[in-house]
ChimeraX commands (.cxc) that place a marker at each C-alpha (Angstrom):
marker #1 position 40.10,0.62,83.80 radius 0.5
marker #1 position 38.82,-2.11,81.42 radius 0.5
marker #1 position 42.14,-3.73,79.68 radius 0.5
marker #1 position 41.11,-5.18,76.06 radius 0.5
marker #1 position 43.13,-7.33,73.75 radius 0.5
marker #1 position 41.64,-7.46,70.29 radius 0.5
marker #1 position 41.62,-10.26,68.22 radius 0.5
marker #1 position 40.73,-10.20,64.69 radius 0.5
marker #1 position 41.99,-11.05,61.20 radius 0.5
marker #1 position 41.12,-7.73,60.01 radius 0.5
marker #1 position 43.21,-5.07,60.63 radius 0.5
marker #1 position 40.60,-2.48,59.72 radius 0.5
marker #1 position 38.10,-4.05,62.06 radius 0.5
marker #1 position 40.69,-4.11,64.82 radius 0.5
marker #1 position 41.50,-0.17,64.15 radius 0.5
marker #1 position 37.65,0.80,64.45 radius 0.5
marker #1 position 37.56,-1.14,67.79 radius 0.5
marker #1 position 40.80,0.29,68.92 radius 0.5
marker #1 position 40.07,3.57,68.17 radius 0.5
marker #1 position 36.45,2.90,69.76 radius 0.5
marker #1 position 38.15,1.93,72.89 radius 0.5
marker #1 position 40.55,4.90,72.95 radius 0.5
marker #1 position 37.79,7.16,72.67 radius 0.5
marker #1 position 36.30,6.03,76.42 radius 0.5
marker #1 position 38.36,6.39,79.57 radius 0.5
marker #1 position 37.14,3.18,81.17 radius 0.5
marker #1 position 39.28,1.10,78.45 radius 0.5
marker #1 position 42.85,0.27,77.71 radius 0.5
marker #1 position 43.77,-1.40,74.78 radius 0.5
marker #1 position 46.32,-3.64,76.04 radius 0.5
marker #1 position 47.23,-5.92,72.63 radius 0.5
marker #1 position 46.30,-6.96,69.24 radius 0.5
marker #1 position 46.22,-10.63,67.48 radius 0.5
marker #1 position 45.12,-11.23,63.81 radius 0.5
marker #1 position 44.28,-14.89,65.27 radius 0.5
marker #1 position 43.80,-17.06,68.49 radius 0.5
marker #1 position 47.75,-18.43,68.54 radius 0.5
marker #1 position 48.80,-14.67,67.94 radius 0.5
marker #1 position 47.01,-14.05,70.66 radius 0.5
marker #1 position 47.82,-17.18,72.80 radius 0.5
marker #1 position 51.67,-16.33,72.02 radius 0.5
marker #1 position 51.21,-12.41,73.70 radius 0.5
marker #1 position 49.10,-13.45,76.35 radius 0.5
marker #1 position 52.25,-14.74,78.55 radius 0.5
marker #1 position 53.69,-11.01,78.81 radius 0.5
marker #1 position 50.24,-8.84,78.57 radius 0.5
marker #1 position 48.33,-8.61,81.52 radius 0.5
marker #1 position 44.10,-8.19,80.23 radius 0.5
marker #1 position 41.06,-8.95,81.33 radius 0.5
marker #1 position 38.23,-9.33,78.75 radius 0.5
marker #1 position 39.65,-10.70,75.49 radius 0.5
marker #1 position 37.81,-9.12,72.50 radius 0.5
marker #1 position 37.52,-12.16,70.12 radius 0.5
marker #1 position 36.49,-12.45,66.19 radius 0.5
marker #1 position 34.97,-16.05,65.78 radius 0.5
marker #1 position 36.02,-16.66,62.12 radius 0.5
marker #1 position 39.91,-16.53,61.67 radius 0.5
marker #1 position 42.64,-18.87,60.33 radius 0.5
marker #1 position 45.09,-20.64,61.94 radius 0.5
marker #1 position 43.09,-21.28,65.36 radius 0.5
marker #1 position 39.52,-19.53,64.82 radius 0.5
marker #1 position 37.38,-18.09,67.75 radius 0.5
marker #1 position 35.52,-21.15,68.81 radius 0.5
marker #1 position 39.01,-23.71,69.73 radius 0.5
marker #1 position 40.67,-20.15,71.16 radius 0.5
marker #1 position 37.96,-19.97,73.81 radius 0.5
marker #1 position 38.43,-23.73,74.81 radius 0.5
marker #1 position 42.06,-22.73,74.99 radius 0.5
marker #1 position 41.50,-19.72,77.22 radius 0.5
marker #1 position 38.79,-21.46,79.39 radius 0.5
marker #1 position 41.63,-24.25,79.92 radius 0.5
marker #1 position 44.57,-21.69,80.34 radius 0.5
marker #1 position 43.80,-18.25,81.45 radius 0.5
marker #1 position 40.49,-19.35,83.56 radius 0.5
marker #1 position 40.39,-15.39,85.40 radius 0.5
marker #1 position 40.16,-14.14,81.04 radius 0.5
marker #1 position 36.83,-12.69,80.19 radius 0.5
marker #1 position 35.94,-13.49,76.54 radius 0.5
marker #1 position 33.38,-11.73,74.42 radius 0.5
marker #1 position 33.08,-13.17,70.99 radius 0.5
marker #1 position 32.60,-11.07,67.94 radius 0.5
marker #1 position 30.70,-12.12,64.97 radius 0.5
marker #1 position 28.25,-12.01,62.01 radius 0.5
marker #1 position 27.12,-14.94,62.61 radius 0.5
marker #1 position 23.68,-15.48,64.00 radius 0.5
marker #1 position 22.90,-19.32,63.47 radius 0.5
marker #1 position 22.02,-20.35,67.05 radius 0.5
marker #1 position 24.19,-23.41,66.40 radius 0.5
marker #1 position 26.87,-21.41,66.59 radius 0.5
marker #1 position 25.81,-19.36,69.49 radius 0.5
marker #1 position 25.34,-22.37,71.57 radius 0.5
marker #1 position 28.45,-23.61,70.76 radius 0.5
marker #1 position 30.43,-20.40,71.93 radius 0.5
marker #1 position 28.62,-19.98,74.93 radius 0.5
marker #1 position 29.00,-23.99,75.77 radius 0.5
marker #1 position 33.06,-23.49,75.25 radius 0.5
marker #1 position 32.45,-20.94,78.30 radius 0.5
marker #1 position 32.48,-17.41,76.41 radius 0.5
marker #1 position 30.95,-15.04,78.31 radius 0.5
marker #1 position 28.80,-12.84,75.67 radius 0.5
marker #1 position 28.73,-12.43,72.17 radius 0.5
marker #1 position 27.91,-9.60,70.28 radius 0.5
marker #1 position 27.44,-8.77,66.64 radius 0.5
marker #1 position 29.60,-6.94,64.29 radius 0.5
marker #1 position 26.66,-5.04,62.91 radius 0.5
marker #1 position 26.03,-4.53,66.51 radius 0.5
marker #1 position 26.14,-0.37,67.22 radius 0.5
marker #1 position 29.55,1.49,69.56 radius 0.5
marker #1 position 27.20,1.74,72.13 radius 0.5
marker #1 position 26.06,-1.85,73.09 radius 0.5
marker #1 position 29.91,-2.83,72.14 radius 0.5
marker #1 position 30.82,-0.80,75.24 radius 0.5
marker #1 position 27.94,-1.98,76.98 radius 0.5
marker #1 position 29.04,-5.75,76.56 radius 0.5
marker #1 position 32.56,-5.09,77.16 radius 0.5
marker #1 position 31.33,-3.39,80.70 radius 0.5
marker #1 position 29.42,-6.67,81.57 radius 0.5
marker #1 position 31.71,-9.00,80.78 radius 0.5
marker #1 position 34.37,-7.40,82.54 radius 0.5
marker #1 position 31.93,-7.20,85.57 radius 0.5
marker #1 position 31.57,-10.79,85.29 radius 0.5
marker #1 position 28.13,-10.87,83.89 radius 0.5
marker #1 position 26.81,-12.75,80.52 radius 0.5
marker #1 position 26.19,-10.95,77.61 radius 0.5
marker #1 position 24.05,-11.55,74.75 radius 0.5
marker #1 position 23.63,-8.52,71.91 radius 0.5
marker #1 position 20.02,-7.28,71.37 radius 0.5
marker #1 position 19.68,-8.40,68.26 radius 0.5
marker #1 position 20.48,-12.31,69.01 radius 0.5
marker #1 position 18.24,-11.98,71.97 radius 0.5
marker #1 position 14.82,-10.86,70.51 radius 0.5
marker #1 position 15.29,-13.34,67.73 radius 0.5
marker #1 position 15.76,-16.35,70.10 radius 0.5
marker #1 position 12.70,-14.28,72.02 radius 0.5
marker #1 position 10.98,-14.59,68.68 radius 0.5
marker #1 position 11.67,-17.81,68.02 radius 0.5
marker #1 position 10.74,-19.00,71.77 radius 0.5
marker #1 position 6.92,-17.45,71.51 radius 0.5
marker #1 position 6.41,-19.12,68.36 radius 0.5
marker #1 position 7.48,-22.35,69.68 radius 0.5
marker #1 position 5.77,-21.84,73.14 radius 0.5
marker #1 position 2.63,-20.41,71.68 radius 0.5
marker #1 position 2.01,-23.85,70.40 radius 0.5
marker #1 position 1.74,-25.39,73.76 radius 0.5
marker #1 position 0.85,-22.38,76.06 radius 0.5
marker #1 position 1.27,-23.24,80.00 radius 0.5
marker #1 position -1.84,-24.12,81.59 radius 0.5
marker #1 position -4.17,-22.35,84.67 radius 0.5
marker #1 position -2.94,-18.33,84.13 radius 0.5
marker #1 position -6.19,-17.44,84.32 radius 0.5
marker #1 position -9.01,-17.06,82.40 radius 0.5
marker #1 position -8.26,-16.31,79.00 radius 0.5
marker #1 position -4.33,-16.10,79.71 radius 0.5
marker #1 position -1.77,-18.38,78.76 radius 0.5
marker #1 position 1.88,-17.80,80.04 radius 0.5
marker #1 position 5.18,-19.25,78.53 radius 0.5
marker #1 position 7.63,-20.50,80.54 radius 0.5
marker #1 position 9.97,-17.77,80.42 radius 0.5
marker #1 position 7.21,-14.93,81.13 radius 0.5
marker #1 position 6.69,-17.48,84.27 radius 0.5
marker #1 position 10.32,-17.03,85.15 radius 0.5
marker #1 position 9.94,-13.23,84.44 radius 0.5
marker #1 position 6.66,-12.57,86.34 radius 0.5
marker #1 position 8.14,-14.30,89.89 radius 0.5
marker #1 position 11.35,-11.97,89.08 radius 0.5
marker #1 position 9.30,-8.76,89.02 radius 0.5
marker #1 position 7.35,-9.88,91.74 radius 0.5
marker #1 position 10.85,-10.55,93.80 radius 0.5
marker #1 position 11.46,-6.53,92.75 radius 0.5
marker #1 position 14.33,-6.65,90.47 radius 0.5
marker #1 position 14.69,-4.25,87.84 radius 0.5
marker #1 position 14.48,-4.74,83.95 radius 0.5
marker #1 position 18.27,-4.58,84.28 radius 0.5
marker #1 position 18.66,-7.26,87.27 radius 0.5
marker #1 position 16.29,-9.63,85.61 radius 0.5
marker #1 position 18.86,-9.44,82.43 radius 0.5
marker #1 position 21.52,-10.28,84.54 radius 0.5
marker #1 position 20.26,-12.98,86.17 radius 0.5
marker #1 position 18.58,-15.08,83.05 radius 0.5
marker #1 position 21.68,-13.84,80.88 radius 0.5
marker #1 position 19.73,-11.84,78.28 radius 0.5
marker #1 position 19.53,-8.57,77.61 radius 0.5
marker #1 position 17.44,-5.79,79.05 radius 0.5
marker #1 position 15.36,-5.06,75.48 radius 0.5
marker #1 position 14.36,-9.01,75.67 radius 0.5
marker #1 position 12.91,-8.36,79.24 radius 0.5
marker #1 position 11.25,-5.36,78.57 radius 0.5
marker #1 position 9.63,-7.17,75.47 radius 0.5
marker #1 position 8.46,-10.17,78.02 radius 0.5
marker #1 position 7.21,-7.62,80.31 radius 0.5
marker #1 position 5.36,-5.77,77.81 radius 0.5
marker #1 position 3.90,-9.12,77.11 radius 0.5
marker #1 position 2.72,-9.95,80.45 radius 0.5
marker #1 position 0.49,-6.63,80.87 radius 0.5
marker #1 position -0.93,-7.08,77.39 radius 0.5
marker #1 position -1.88,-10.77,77.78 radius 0.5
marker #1 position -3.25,-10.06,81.49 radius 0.5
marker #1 position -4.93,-6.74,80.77 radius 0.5
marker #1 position -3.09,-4.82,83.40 radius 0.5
marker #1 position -2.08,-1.66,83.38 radius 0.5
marker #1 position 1.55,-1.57,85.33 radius 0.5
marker #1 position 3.94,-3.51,87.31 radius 0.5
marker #1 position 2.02,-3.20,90.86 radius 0.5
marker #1 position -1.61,-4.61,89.01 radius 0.5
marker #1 position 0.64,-7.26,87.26 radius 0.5
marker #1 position 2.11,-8.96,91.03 radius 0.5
marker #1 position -1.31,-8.28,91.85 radius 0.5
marker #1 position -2.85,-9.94,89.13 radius 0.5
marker #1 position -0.35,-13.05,89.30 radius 0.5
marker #1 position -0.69,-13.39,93.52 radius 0.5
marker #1 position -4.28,-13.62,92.86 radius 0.5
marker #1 position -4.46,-16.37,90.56 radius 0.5
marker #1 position -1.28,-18.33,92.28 radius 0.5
marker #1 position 1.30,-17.73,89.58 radius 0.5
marker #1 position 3.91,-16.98,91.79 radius 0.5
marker #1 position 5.49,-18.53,94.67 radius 0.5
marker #1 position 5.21,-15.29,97.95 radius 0.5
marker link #1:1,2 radius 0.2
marker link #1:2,3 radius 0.2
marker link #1:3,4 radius 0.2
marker link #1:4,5 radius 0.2
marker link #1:5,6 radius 0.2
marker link #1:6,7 radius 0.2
marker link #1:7,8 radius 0.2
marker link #1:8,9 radius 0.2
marker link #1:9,10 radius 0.2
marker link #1:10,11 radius 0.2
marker link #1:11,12 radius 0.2
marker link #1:12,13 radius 0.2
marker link #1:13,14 radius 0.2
marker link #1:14,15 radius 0.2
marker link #1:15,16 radius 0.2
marker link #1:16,17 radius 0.2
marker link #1:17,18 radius 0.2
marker link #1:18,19 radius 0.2
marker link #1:19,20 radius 0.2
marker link #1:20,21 radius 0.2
marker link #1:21,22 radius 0.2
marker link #1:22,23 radius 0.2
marker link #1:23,24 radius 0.2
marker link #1:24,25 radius 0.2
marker link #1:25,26 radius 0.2
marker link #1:26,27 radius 0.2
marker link #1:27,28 radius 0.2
marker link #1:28,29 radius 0.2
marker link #1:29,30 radius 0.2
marker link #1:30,31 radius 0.2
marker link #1:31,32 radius 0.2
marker link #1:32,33 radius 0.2
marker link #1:33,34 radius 0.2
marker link #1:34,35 radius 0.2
marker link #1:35,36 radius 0.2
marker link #1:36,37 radius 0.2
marker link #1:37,38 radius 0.2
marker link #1:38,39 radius 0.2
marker link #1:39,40 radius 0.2
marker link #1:40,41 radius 0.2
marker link #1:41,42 radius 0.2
marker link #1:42,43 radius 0.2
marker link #1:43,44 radius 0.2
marker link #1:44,45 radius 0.2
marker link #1:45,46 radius 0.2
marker link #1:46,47 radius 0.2
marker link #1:47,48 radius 0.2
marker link #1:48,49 radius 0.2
marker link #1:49,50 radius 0.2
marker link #1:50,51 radius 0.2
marker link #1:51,52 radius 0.2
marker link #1:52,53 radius 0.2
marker link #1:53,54 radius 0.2
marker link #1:54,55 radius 0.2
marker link #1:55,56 radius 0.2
marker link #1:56,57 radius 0.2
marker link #1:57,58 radius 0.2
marker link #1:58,59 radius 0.2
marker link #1:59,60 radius 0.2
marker link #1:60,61 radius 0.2
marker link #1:61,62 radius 0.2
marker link #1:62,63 radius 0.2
marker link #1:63,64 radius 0.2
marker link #1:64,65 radius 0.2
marker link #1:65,66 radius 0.2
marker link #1:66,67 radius 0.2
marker link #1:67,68 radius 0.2
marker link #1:68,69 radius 0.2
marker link #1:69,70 radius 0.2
marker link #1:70,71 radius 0.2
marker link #1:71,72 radius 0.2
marker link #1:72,73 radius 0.2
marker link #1:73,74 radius 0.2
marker link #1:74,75 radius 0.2
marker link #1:75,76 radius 0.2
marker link #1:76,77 radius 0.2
marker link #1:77,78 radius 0.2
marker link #1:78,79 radius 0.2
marker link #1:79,80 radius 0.2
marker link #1:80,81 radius 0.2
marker link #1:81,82 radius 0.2
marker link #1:82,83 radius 0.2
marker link #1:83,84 radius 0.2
marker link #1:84,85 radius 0.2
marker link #1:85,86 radius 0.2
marker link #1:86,87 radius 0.2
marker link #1:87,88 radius 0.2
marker link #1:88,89 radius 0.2
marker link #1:89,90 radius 0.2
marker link #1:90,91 radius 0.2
marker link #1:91,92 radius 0.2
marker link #1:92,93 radius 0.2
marker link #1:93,94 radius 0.2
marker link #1:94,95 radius 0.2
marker link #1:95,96 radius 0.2
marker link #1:96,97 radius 0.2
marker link #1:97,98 radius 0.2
marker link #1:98,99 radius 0.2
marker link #1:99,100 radius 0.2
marker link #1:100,101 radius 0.2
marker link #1:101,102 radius 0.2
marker link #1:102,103 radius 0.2
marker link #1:103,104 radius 0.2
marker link #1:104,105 radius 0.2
marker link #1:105,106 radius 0.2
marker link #1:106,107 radius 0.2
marker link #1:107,108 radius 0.2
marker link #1:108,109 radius 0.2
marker link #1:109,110 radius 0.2
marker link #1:110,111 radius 0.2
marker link #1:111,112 radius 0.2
marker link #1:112,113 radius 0.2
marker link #1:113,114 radius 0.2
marker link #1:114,115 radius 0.2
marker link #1:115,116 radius 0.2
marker link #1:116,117 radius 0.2
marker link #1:117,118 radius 0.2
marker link #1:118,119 radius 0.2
marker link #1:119,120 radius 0.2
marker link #1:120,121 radius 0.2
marker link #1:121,122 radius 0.2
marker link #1:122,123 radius 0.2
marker link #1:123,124 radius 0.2
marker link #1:124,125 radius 0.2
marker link #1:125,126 radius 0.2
marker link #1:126,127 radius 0.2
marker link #1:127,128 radius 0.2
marker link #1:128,129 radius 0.2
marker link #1:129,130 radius 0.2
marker link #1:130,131 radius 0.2
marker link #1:131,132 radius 0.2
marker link #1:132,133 radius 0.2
marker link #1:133,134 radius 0.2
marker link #1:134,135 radius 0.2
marker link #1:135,136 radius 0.2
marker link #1:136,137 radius 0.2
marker link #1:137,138 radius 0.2
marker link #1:138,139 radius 0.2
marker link #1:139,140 radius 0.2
marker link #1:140,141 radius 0.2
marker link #1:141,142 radius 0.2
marker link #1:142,143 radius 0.2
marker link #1:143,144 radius 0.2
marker link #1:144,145 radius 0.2
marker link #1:145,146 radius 0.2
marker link #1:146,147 radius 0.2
marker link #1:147,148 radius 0.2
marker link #1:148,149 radius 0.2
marker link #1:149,150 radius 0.2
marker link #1:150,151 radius 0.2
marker link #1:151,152 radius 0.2
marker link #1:152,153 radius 0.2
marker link #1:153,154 radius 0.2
marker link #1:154,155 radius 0.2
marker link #1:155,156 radius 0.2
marker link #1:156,157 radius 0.2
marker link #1:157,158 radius 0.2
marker link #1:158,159 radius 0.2
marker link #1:159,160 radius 0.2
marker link #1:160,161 radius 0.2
marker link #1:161,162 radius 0.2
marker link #1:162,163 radius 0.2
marker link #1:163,164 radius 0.2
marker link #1:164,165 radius 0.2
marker link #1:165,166 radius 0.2
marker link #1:166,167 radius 0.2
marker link #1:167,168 radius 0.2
marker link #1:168,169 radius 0.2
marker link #1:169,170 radius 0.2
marker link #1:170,171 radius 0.2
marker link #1:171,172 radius 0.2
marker link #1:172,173 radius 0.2
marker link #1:173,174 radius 0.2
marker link #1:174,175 radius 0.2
marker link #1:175,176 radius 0.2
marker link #1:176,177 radius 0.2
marker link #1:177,178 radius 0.2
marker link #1:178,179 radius 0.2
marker link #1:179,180 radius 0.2
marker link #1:180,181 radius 0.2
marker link #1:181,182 radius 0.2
marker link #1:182,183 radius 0.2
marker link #1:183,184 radius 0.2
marker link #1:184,185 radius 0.2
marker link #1:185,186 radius 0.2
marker link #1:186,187 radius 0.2
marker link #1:187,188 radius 0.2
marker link #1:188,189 radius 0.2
marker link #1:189,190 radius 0.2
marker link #1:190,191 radius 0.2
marker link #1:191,192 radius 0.2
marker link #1:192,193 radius 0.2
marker link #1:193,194 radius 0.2
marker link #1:194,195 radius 0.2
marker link #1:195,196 radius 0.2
marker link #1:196,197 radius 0.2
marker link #1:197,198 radius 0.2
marker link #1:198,199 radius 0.2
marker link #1:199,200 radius 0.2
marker link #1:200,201 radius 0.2
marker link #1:201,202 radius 0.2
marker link #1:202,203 radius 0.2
marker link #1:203,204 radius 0.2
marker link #1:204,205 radius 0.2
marker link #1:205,206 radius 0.2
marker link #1:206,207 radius 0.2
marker link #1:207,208 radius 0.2
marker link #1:208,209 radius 0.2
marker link #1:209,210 radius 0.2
marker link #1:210,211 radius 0.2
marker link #1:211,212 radius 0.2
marker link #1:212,213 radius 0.2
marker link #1:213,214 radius 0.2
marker link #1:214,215 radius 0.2
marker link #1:215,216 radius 0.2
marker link #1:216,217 radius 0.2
view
């Protein structure tokens, strides 16, 4: 069982997620906060392990919490919770060492999902963040495309990292794991990689990149 404290300064944002959590069997909601020093002031005598965690609140917001976790309860999980989608801010709550954020327009289902991986110790990063950045990235990288993928065929960096990943055998769901994105972001890249190269599945695609030296055997 997953134990959750919820921190929010909205008390009917913290019932949805409560009653959320009380719906699945896997969860336990162990606490409530309506800020980080609520939360900081329970933690002594509540025993959790991912801390559900609104970004925006008063007295000490999302952002100095996390430092304050990171420093103080180091075994805590944090997922951040947020509307916020300025990668700024992302950066900045994944540099204070938050383990995933996820959107409050984000639906029950990848809410559960994150919780899940954080508490597994993975990274998290909500669908929704992570084909915008995976937007943003193949505009950027389209600019300057990587050289020598073959006739025709220009690679980004991160369809690089992806290619040598699925040659390695790792599922959609591994490769997520690893680079800390989510599975729909892979799946996009690896879409990508049979249109640009003109193959037709996974096998013709390590094929295709062995061939031409794209990845190290």
């Amino acid at each position: 069982m997953i134990r959750v404290f919820i921190v929010d300064d909205h008390t009917l944002i913290r019932d949805g997620l409560r009653t959320l959590l009380a719906a699945d069997p896997l969860f336990a909601v162990v606490g409530e906060a309506g800020n980080g020093q609520e939360l900081l002031d329970q933690l002594p005598a509540v025993a959790a392990d991912v801390v559900l965690l609104d970004l925006n609140m008063p007295v000490l917001d999302g952002l100095a919490t996390t430092h304050r976790l990171r420093a103080e309860y180091p075994h805590l999980r944090i997922l951040l919770l947020s509307m916020m989608t300025h990668e700024r801010t992302i950066g900045e709550a994944l540099a204070a060492g938050a383990h995933g954020y996820v959107l409050k327009s984000a639906d029950k289902y990848e809410i559960v999902a994150a919780l899940q991986g954080v508490a597994a110790g993975k990274r998290f990063l909500c669908s929704e963040i992570g084909l915008g950045l995976l937007d943003k990235l193949l505009v950027q990288e389209a600019r300057n495309p990587a050289p020598d993928a073959g006739p025709g065929v220009a690679l980004t960096h991160r369809e690089r990292e992806i290619l040598q990943l699925v040659a390695s055998g790792l599922t959609n769901q591994e490769i997520a794991d690893q680079l800390f994105t989510s599975r729909r972001t892979v799946e996009s890249h690896r879409q990508s990689l049979l249109e640009k190269t003109g193959v037709k599945n996974t096998p013709a695609l390590v094929k295709y990149a062995m061939e031409r030296g794209l990845i190290q055997q």
